[in-house]
LOPAZA-526812 format. One record per residue: residue number from 1; residue in one letter; chain; x negated, y negated, z negated of N, C-alpha, C in turn. Coordinates in steps of 0.02 Angstrom, whole numbers, plus 50000, padded with zeros to 5 digits. Atoms other than C-alpha are relative to their C-alpha. Example, Ala and Ser with C-alpha at 12.3 -4.5 7.8 and 13.67 -1.06 7.14 Angstrom:
REM LOPAZA-526812
roke resi=1	resn=a	chain=A	n_xx=49955	n_yy=50059	n_zz=50000	ca_xx=49385	ca_yy=50225	ca_zz=49610	c_xx=49955	c_yy=49940	c_zz=50000
roke resi=2	resn=s	chain=A	n_xx=50042	n_yy=50059	n_zz=50003	ca_xx=49316	ca_yy=50053	ca_zz=49643	c_xx=50039	c_yy=49945	c_zz=49963
//
This chain:
REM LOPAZA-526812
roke resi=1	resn=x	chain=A	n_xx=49979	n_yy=49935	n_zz=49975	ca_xx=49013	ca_yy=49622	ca_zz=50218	c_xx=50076	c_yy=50005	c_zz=49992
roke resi=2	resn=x	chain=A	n_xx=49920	n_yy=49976	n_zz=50009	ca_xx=49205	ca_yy=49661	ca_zz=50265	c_xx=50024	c_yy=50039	c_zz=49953
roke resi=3	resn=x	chain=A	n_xx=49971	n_yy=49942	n_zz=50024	ca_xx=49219	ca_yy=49810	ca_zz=50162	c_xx=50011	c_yy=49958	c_zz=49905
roke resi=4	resn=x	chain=A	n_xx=49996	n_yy=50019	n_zz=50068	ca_xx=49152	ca_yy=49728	ca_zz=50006	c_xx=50058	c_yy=49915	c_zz=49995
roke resi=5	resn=x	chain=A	n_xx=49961	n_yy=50043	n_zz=49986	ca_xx=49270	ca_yy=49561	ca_zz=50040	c_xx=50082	c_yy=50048	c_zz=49993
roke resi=6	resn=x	chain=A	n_xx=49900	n_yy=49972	n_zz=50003	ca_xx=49432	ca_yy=49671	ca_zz=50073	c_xx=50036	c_yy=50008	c_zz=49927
roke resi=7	resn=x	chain=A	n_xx=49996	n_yy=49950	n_zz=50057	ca_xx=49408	ca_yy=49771	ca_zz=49900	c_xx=49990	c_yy=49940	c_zz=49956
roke resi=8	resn=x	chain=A	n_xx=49986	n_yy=50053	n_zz=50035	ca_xx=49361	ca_yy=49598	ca_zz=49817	c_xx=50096	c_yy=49958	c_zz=49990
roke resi=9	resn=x	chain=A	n_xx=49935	n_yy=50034	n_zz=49960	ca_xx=49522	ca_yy=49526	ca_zz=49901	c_xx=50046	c_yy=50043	c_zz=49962
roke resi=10	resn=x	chain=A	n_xx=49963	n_yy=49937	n_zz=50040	ca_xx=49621	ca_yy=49686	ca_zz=49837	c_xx=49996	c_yy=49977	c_zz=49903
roke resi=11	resn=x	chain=A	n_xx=50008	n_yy=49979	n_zz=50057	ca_xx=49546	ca_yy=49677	ca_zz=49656	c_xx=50036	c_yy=49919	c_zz=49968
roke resi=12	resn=x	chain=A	n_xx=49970	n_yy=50042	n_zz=50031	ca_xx=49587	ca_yy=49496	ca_zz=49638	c_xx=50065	c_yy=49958	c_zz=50002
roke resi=13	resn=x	chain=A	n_xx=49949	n_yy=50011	n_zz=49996	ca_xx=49770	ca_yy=49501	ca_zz=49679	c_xx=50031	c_yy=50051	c_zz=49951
roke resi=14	resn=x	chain=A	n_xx=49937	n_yy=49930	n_zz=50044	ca_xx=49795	ca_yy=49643	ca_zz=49548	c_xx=50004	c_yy=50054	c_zz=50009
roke resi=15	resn=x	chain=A	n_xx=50009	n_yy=49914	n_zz=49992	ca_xx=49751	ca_yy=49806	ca_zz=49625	c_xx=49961	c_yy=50021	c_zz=49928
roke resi=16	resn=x	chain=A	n_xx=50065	n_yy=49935	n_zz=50084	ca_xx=49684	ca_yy=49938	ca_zz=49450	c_xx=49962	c_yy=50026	c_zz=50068
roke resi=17	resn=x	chain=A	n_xx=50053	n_yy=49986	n_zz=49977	ca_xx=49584	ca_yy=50001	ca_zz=49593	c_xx=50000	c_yy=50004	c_zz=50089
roke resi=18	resn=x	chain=A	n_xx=49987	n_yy=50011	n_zz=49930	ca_xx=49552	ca_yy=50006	ca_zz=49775	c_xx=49948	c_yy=50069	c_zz=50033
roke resi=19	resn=x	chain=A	n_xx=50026	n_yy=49919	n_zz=49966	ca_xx=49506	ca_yy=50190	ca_zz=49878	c_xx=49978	c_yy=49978	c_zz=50077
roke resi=20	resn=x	chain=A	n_xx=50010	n_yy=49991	n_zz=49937	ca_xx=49406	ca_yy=50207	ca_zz=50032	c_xx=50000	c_yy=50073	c_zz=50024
roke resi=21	resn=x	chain=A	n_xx=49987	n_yy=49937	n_zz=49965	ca_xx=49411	ca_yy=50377	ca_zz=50123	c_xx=49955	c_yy=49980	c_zz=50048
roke resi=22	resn=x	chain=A	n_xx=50047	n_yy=50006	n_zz=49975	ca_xx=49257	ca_yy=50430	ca_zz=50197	c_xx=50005	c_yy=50091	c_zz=50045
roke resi=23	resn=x	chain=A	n_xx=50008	n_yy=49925	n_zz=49982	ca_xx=49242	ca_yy=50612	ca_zz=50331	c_xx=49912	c_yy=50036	c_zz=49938
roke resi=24	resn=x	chain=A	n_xx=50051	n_yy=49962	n_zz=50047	ca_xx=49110	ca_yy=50725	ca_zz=50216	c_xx=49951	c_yy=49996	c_zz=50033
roke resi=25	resn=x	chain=A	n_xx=50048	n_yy=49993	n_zz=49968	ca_xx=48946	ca_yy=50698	ca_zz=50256	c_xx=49977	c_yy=49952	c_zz=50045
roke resi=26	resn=x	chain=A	n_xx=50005	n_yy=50064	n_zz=49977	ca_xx=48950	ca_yy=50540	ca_zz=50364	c_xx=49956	c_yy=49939	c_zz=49961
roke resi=27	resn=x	chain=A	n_xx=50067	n_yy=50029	n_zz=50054	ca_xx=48787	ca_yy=50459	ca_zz=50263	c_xx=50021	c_yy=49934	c_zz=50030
roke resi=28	resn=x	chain=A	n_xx=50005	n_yy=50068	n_zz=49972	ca_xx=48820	ca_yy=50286	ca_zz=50363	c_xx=50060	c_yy=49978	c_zz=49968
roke resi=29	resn=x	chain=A	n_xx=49919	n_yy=50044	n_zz=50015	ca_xx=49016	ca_yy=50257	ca_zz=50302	c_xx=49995	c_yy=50022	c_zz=49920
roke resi=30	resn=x	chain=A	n_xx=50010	n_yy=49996	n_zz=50055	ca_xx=48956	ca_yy=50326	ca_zz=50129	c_xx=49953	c_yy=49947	c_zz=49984
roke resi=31	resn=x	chain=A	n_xx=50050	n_yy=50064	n_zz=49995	ca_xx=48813	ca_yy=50202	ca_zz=50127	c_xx=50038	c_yy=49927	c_zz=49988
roke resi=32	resn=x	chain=A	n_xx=49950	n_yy=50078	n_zz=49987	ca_xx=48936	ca_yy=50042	ca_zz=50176	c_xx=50036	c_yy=50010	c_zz=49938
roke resi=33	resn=x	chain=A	n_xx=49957	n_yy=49976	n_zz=50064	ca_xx=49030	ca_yy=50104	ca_zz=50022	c_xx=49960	c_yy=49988	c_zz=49958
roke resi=34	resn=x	chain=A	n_xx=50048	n_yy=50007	n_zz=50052	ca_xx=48896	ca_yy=50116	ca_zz=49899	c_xx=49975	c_yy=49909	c_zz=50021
roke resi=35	resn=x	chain=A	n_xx=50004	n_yy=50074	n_zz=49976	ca_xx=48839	ca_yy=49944	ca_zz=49964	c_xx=50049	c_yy=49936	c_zz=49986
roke resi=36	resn=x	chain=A	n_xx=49947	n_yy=50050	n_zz=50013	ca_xx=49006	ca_yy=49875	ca_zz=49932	c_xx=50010	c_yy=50009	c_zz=49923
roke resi=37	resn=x	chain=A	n_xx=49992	n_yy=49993	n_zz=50067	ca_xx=49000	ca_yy=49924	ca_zz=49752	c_xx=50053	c_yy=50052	c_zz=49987
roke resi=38	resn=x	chain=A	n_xx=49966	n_yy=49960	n_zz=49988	ca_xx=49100	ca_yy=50079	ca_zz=49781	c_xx=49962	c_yy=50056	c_zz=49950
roke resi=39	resn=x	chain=A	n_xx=50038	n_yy=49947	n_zz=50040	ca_xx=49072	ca_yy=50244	ca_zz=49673	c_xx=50036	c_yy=50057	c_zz=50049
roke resi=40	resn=x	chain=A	n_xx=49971	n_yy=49934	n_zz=49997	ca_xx=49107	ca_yy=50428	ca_zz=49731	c_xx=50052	c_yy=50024	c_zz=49930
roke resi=41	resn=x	chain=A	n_xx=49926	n_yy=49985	n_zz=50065	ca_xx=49277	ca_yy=50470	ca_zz=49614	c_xx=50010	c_yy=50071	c_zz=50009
roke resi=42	resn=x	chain=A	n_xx=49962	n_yy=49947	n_zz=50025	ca_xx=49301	ca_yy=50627	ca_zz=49676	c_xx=49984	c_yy=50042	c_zz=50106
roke resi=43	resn=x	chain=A	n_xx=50004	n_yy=49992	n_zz=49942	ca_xx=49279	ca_yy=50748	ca_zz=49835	c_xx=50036	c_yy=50057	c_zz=50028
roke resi=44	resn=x	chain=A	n_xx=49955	n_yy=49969	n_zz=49960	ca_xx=49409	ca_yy=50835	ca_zz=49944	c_xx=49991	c_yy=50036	c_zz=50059
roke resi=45	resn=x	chain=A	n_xx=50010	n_yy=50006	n_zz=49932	ca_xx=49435	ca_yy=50874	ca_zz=50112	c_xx=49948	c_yy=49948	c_zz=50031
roke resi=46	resn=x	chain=A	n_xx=50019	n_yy=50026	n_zz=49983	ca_xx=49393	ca_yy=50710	ca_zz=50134	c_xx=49973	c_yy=49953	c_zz=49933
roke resi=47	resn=x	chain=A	n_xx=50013	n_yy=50033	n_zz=50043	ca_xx=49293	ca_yy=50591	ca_zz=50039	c_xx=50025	c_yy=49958	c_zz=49952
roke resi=48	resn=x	chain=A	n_xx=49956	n_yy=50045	n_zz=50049	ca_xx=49362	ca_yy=50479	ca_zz=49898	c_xx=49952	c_yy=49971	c_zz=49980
roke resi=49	resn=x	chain=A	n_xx=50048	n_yy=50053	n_zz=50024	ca_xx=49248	ca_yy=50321	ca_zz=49851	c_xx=50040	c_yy=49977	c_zz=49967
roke resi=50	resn=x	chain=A	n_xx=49957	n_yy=50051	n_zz=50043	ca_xx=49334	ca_yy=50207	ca_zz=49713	c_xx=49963	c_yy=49952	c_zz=49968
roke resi=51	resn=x	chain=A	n_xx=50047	n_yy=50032	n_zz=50035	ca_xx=49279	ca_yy=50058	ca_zz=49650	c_xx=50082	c_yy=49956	c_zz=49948
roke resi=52	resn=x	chain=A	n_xx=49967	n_yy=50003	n_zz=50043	ca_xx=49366	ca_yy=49992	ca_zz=49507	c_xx=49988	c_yy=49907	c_zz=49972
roke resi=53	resn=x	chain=A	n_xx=49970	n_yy=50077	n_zz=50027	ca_xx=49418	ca_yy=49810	ca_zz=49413	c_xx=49931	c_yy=49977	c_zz=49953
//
């Protein structure tokens, strides 16, 4: 899966963490997130997923 590859890619050049941004409520681009090993960090306007080192 791209999403989980990018955020791998990210984590093992040294990112402390890597953010996706999701619209509220969009169960399919929250899903691909959770799937990628992504957590909910926090919720805004717009979504904030974080997955961490």
């Amino acid at each position: 899966m791209a999403t989980r590859v990018l955020g791998d890619w990210a984590l093992d050049r040294g990112a402390p963490r890597v953010q996706l941004l999701t619209i509220p409520g969009n169960t399919a681009s929250e899903a691909v997130a959770r799937r990628a090993g992504f957590r909910i960090a926090g919720r805004e306007r717009w979504n904030v997923v974080t997955r961490f080192t």
